[in-house]
N, C-alpha and C positions, 0 to 999 in steps of 0.2 A: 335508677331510684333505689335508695336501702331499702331493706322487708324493714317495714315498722315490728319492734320488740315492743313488748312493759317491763317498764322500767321498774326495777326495784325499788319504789318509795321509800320505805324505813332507811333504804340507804342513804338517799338522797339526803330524806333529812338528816340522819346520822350526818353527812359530809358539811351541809351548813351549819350544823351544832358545833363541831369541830371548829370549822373556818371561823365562826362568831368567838370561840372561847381562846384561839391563839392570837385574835385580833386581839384581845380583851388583856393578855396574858403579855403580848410585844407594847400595850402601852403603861404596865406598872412598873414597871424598871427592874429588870432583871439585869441579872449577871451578865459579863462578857459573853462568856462560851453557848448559856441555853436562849440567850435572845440570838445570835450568829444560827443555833440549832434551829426555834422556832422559827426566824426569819425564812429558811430553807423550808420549812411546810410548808406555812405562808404562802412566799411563791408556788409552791408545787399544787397547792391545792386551788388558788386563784383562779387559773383558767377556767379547772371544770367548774365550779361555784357559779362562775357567770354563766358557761352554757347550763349549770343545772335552773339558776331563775329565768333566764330564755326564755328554755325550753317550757317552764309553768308560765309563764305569761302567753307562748303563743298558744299552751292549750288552753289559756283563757279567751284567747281570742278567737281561736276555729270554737268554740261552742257558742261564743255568744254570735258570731257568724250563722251556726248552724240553729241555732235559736231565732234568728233574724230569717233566716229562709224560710224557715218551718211554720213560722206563724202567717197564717191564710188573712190575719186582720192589719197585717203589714202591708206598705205599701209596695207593686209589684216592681217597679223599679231599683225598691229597694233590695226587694228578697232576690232579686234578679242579680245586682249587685255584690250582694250578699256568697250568692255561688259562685261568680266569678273568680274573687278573692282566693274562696277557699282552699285550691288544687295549691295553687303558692304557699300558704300557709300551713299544710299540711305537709309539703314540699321542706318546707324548711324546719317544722317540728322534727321530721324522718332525719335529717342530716344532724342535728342536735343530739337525736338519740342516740345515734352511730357512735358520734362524739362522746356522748358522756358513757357508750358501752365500753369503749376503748379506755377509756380514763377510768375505771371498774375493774379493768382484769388487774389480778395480783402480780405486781410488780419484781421480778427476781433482786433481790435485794441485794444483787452484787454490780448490779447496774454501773451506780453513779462510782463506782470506784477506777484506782488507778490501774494499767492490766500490763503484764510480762509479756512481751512479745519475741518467740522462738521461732526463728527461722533456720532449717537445716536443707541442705544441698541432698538432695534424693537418688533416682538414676540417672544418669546419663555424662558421671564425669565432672572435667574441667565446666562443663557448659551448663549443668546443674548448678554450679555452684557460683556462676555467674547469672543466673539466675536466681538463685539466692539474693542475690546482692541486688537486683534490679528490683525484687522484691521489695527487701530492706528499703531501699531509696522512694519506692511506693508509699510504703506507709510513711517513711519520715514526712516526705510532701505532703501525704495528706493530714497530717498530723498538724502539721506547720500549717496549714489551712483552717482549722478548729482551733487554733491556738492553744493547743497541745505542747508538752515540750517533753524528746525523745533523749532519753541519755543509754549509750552503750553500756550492759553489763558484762561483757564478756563476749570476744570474738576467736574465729580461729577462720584465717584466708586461705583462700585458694592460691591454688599453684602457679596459676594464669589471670588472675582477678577475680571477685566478689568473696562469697563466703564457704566453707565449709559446714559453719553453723556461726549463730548470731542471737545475740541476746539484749534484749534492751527494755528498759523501765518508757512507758507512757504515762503521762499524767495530763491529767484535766479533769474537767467536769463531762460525766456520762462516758469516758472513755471505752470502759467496758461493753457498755451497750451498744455500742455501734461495732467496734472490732471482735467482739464475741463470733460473730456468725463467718469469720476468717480460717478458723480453723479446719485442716484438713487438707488435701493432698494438693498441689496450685501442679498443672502442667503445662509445658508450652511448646509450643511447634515451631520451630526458625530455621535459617540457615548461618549456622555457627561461622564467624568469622574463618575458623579456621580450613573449612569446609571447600575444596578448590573446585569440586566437580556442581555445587550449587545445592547438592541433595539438603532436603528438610530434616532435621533430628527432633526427637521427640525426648523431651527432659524433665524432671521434676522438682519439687521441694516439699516440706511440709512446713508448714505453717500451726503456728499453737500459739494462742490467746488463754493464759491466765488471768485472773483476778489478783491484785494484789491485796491482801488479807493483812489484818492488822492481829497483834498479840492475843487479842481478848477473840478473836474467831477462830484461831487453832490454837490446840497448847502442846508446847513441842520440850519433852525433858530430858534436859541437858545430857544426861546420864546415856541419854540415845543417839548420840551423837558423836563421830570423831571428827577432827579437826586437823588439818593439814597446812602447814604455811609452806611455801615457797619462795623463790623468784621468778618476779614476772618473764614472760617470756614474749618476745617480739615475733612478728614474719619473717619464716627462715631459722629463726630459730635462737636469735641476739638477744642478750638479756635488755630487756627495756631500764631496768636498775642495779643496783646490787643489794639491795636489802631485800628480805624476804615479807613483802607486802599485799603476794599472793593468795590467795584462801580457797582451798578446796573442804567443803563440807559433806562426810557422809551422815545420812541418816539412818543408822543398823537395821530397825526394826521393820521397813519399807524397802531397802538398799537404793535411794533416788542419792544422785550425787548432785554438786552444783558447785559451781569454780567462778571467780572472780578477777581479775586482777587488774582491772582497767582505772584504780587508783592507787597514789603512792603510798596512801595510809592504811596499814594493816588494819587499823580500827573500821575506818571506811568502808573496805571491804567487805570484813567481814558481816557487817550491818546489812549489808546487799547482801550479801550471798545467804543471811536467815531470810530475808525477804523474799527471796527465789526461792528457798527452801519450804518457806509457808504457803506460798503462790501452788506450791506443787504439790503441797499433800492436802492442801484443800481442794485443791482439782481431784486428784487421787479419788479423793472418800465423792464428791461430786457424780463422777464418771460411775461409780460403783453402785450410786443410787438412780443415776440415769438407766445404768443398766437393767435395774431389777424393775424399773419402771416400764423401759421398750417394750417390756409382753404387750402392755397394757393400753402404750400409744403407737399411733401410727405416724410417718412422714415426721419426724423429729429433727428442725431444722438449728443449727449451733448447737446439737448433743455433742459436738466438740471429739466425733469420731475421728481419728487421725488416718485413718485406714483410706476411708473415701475419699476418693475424687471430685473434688466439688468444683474447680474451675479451670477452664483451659484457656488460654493466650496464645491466638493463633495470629505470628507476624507476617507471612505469605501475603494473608486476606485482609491486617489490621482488624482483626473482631477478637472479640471476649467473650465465653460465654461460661455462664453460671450454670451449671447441670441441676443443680437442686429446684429450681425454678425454672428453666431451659428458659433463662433470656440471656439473650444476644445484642449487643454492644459493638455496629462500627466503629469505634471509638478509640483502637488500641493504644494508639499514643496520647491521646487523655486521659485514659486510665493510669497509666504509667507513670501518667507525671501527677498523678493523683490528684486531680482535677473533678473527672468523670467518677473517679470513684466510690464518692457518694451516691451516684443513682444505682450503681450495685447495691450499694449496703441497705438505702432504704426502700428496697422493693424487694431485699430480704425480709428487713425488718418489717415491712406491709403484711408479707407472707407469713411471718411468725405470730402476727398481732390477731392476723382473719384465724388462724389454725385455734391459737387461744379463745377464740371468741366463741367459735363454735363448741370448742370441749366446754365453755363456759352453759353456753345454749344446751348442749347433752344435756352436762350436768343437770 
């Protein structure tokens, strides 16, 4: 059973004031773009709305229960009644409140965006970097599951198969929210095909989830900037084309680089390649404010440390296990085929929402 909170009122009504005045606002006829915008409150705020009247109707009705018990000139069947009810009804006020606590905390307002997804081959080799690739194929599937859609920004292959590094644009709705808590050091136990005596190797990669940020969220000057074209370059080393449709972008005053070349239109390119370059210095200045922040919190889960080790895929045993939460997943080939995947992410996402709640409760 949730520990019963109180619930912030003023907010409450604040939140129905709102929901009444966008209802009010989606039926005068607006513009294209701010009915598409409000339409998107709307939804977002609908759910809690209803558990917020619920939840005031069933504390109308545990009092008038408890008003029905209390009175000795009632009759006793009924006040008998009357207590029965109540443990249920109190039962289900307690899970509404949970509800609307959760639908309260301050939302990261990089959530619902689209997110950069970096994969690079860490220690251990060709085998790293074939796990890379299994990686990559991870998320594309689960991606392809949410109705996602993953496009390559930029690759560079291994010697023997998957990746050296890997780069690719996801888009949908909430993308970021869900793959946020991905970042960080992925390792994995197997026996590498190439491996004749059977021995287990122990391998890595990193994994990084940016946000994709739009012009009006970083402002990046030109002046700061060099710019590189070339030709693209194939596995092995063949040129893919002969025009120089390549783009490598440095940014001076950070030194982040970021290269492209996985379309034929230098214009194309380059479009993606500021995009990755925004993705990265809004993580940058992010990471710098997380940092100054760590004194302050504890157990900080998607602070998007690249350093840690946050999961291991161990093929031996077929198990997965997430360090950060120490759960464990027989699962290893649904994981993989990005299937299972999900119940990692939202019992991350469980674990990030209770930690919020509570600093919420401190507070």
């Amino acid at each position: 059973m949730y520990e019963s909170m109180q619930l912030p009122q003023h907010k409450l009504d604040a939140l129905l004031a709102r929901h009444e005045l966008v209802e009010r606002e989606l039926a005068s006829g607006l513009a294209a773009e701010a009915y598409v915008k409000l339409s998107r409150e709307f939804a977002e705020l609908s759910p809690v709305i209803e558990a917020i009247k619920a939840y005031r109707a069933v504390a109308c009705e545990i009092a008038d229960l408890e008003a029905l018990a209390s009175d000795p000139a009632n009759d006793p069947e009924m006040r008998k009644l009357a207590d029965t009810e109540r443990p249920a009804m109190l039962a289900r006020k307690e899970k509404l409140e949970h509800e609307i606590q959760f639908a309260l905390i301050p939302k990261d307002a990089m959530d619902d965006h689209n997110a950069i997804l970096e994969i690079r081959a860490g220690t251990g080799g060709d085998e790293a970097a074939l796990f890379a690739g299994d990686l990559f194929r991870m998320y594309e599937r689960y991606a392809a599951k949410q109705a996602w859609k993953t496009e390559i920004l930029s690759m560079s292959e291994g010697t023997k198969g998957g990746f050296k590094e890997i780069v690719a644009e996801v888009r949908g709705r909430g993308v970021f929210a869900k793959l946020k808590f991905e970042s960080g050091v992925h390792r994995v136990q197997r026996v590498p095909d190439t491996e004749a005596n059977g021995r287990i190797h122990t391998s890595a990669a990193t994994v990084a989830v940016l946000p994709e940020v739009e012009d009006v969220d970083i402002d990046i000057n030109e002046g700061d900037l060099k710019i590189d074209t070339m030709r693209a370059q194939g596995a092995g080393g063949q040129h893919v084309n002969k025009t120089e449709s390549a783009i490598r972008i440095t940014h001076i005053p950070s030194g982040i680089v970021v290269f492209v070349q996985e379309e034929r239109s230098q214009h194309k390119n380059k479009a993606k390649a500021m995009t990755m370059l925004r993705a990265k210095l809004y993580d940058q200045e992010r990471r710098k404010l997380d940092a100054a922040r760590a004194a302050e919190r504890r157990g900080q889960i998607g602070s998007g440390d690249r350093s840690e080790r946050i999961r291991t895929y161990n093929f031996p045993q077929g198990r997965v296990t997430d360090h950060r939460i120490s759960l464990t997943l027989h699962k290893l080939p649904q994981v993989m085929e990005g299937e299972a995947l999900n119940e990692i992410i939202d019992a991350l996402i469980t674990e990030h929402q209770a930690e919020l709640l509570a600093a919420e409760g401190a507070a």
